[in-house]
N, C-alpha and C positions, 0 to 999 in steps of 0.2 A: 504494500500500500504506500510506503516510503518513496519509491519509486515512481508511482503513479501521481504522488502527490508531488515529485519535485518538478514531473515532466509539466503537469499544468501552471505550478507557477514558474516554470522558465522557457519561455514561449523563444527566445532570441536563437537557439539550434533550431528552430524550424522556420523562422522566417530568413535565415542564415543559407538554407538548402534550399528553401523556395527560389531566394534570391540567384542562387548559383544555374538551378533549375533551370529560369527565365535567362538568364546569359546564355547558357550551354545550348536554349531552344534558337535562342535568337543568332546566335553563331554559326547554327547549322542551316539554319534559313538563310544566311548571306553565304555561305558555302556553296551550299543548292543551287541557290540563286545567280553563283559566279560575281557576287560583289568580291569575297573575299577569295582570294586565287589558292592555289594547294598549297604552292611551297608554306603559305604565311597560314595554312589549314594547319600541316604537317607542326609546325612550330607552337600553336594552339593546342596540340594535340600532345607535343612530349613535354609542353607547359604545365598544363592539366594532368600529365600524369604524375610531374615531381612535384605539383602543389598535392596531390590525393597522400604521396607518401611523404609530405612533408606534415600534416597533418596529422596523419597514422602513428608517424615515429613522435610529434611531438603529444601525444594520450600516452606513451609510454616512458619516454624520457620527461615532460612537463609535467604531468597529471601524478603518475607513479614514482616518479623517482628511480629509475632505474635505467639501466646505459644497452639497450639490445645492438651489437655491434651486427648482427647477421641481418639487417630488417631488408635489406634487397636480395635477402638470399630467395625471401620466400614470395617478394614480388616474383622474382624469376621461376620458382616453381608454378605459380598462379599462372601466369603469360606463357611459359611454356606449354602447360596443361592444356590453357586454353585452346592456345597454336596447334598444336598437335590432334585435340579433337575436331575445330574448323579444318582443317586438311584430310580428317580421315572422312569427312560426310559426303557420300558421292551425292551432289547435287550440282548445278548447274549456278546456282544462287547460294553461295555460303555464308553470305553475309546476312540471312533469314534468319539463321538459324546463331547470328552472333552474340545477342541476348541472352539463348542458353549455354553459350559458350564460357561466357564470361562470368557466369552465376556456378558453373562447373568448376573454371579457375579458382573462383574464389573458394571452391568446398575441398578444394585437392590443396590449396595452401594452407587452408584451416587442416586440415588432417595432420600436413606434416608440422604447422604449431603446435598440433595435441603431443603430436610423436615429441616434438624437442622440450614442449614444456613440461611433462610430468616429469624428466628425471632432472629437469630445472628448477622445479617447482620451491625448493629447498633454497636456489642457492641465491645470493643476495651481492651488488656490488661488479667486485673484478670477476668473480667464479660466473654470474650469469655474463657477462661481459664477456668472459673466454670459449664459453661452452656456445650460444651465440655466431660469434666471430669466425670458431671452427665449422657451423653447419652453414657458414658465408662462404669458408675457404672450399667444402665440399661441392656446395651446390658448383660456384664458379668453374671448378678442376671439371665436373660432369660435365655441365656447358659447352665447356672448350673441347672436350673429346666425343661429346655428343652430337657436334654439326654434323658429320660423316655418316651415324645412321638417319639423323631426322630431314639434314639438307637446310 
């Protein structure tokens, strides 16, 4: 009920995301539309993705107090996951189906959080810091030897 009752009196995250919402709509209507050309789309678009994880990492460094040094590890498992299932969908249109791509990504990075944080779960400081850092060095090393089978 604590929760229900913080959400009602703190209305500013929701008009915060409404607001983003209405940019993000209007963006993509000048895109459409050919006001805004690809390259300067392209630049809007790896913008928006380091503002989504600059946000993400600061609820865990700001909010929590704690120093997660792997946090692009598990972007990169999300992005990839996603990549990977958009590429396997024999359709003609793969971009229909990008929506459920991306809600995929997001549940195959949640998974590998659950893997890394329960034996984290304890550790506080430089020890989450290292343990972190190494499933950044992992995922990275996969990445790099991984283009050969995914392309």
């Amino acid at each position: 009920m604590k929760i229900i009752e913080s959400i009602r009196k703190n209305k500013k995250p929701f008009i915060v995301a409404g607001l983003y919402t209405a940019a993000l709509a209007a963006a993509s209507l000048l895109v459409s539309l050919g006001v805004i050309k690809n390259y300067i789309a392209g630049i809007l678009i790896t913008a928006g993705i380091y503002i989504i994880l600059a946000v993400s990492l600061n609820v865990a460094t700001g909010y929590l107090g704690q120093l997660p040094l792997g946090h692009a590890g598990f972007m990169a498992v999300g992005a990839y996951a996603s990549g990977i299932l958009l590429k396997a969908l024999p359709t003609e249109h793969p971009t229909a189906f990008f929506p459920l791509t991306l809600v995929f990504g997001g549940i195959v990075a949640a998974l590998f959080g659950l893997v890394i944080g329960i034996p984290a779960l304890r550790l506080r400081g430089d020890y989450l810091a290292i343990i972190t850092l190494g499933f950044g060095e992992i995922i990275r090393i996969l990445i790099i030897n991984i283009d050969s089978v995914i392309g």
